[in-house]
C-alpha positions, -999 to 999 in steps of 0.1 A, spaced: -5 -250 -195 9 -214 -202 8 -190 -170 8 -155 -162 11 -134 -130 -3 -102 -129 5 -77 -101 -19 -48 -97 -13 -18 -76 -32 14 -70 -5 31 -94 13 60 -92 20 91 -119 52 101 -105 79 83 -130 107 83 -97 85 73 -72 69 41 -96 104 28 -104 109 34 -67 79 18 -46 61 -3 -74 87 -17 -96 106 -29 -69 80 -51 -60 70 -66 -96 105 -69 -103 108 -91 -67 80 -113 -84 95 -116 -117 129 -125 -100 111 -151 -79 94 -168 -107 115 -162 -140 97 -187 -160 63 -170 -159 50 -137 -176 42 -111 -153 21 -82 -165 15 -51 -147 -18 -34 -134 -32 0 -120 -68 -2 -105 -66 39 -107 -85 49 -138 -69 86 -129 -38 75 -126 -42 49 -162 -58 87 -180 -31 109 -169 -1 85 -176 -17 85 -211 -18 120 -212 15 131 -201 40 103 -206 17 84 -238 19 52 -215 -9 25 -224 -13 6 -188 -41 -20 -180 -67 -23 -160 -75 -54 -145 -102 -57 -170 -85 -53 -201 -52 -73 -187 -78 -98 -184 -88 -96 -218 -50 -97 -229 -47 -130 -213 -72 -147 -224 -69 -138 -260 -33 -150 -251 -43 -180 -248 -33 -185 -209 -50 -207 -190 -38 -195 -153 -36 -165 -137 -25 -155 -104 -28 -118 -95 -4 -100 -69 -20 -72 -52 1 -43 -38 -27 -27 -20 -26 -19 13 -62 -30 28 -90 -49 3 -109 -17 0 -124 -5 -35 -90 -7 -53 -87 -42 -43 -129 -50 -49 -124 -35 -89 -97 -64 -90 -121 -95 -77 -147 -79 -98 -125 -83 -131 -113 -118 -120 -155 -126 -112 -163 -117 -148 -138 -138 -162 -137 -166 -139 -144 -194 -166 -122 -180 -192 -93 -198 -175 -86 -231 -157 -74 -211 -127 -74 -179 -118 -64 -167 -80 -61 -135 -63 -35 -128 -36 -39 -113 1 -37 -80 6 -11 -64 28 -40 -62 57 -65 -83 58 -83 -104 86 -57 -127 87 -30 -93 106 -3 -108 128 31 -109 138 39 -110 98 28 -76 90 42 -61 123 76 -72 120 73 -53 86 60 -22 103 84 -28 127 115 -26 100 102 1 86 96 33 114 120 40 144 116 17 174 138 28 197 115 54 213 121 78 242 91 82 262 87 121 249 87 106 213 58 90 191 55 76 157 24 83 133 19 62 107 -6 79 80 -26 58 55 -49 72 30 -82 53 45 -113 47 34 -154 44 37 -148 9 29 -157 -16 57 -116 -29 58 -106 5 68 -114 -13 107 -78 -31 93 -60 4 105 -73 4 138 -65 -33 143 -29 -24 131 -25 -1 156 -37 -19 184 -13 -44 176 17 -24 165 14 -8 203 26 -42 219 54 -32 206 53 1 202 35 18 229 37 54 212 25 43 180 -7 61 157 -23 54 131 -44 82 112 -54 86 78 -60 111 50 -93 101 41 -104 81 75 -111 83 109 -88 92 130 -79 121 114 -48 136 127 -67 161 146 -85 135 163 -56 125 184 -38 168 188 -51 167 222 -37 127 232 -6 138 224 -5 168 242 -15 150 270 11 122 269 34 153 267 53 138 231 76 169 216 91 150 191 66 132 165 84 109 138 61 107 108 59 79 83 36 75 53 14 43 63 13 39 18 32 16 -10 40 44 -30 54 80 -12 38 98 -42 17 132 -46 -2 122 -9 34 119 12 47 151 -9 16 170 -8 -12 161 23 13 145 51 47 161 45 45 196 31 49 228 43 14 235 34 -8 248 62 -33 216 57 -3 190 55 -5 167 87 31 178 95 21 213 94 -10 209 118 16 189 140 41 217 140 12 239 143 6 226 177 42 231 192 57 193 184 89 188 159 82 168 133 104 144 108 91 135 81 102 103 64 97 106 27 91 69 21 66 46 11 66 4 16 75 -4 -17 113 4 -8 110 -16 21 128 -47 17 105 -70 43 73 -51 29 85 -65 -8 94 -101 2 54 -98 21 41 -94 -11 61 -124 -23 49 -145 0 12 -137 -4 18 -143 -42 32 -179 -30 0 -187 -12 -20 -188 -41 0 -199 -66 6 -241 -81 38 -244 -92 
């Protein structure tokens, strides 16, 4: 029997922000289970071409990690994910794992951080990770990047049950309904001046820098400002979060025979 773990995330080209968000959370696996080989995964074919091309850094795909392993002569496999909702990132990783399904005597793929399965779990996460302590003028807005994909439903859920805890709580996305000028005229409405914004991402990379926190006139803080509330942005992603990592443990412990 000769095992591996594989964790696969999204990836990120940013050298600070991968040590910061992803390789916190592979190196929580490897501590966790020292006596197996982990091996690292991006799903992003961008991301895999351009850390080629600018840092000469070789890093699988699910695919080819695949491959690797088997060739390796492993015979099971459990794969980590670090994605936020099983959209298309986390479909090119069941798709690999499908292909090569009898190459190995077991082969498992972990939960991602929403699913159907959202509950308490996830929101204490959420919960250690934004401001709580909210006066009634103040809101949080988490932004995720979203998706066409069916599980992008898995935001809205989120936020319905965040607000049992959070009453002035969004969720709104860069590529997803809401957007965050869905909700301009809510907010105005419940009269909020101050707006606490938090990437809803693993990885505070080029879309926290860039699309939600830059001074950019098309950044979601700008828009915000835009419209007369004050803003703070928290440059900060779930990968640095220390419940967020030990989440992603647990899901890996699901799935795995020791």
């Amino acid at each position: 029997m000769k095992k591996a773990i594989v964790v696969a995330s999204f990836g990120c080209s940013i050298k600070d922000s991968r040590e910061k968000y992803i390789e916190t959370i592979e190196n929580a696996v490897k501590d966790t289970y020292r006596d197996i080989d982990c091996f690292r995964v991006f799903t992003s074919e961008i991301i895999r071409k351009k850390m080629k091309r600018e840092e000469n850094l070789d890093i699988h795909n699910m695919k080819s990690c695949l491959q690797m392993l088997k060739e390796g002569g492993y015979t099971h496999v459990y794969v980590s994910v670090t994605h936020v909702i099983p959209g298309v990132e986390y479909e090119k990783v069941l798709r690999a794992v499908s292909e090569y399904i009898n190459d190995f005597e077991e082969i498992k793929v972990a939960r991602t951080f929403l699913d159907e399965h959202l509950g308490n779990d996830e929101i204490n996460v959420i919960k250690s990770y934004i401001k709580t302590d909210l006066q009634d003028e103040e809101a949080i807005i988490l932004v995720g990047h979203g998706s066409h994909h069916d599980s992008h439903k898995y935001y809205e859920e989120v936020e319905k049950l965040l607000r049992n805890h959070v009453k002035n709580s969004y969720v709104v996305s860069i590529e997803g309904n809401p957007f965050i000028d869905d909700i301009i005229d809510e907010l105005k409405r419940r009269k909020y001046t101050k707006i606490y914004l938090y990437p809803f991402l693993i990885v505070s990379g080029d879309h926290a820098l860039n699309d939600i926190g830059s001074d950019d006139d098309e950044s979601i803080k700008s828009i915000l400002s835009g419209n007369g509330f004050d803003v703070e942005m928290f440059f900060t992603g779930l990968g640095e979060n220390r419940n967020a990592i030990n989440l992603f443990v647990d899901r890996l412990n699901e799935i795995i025979t020791v």
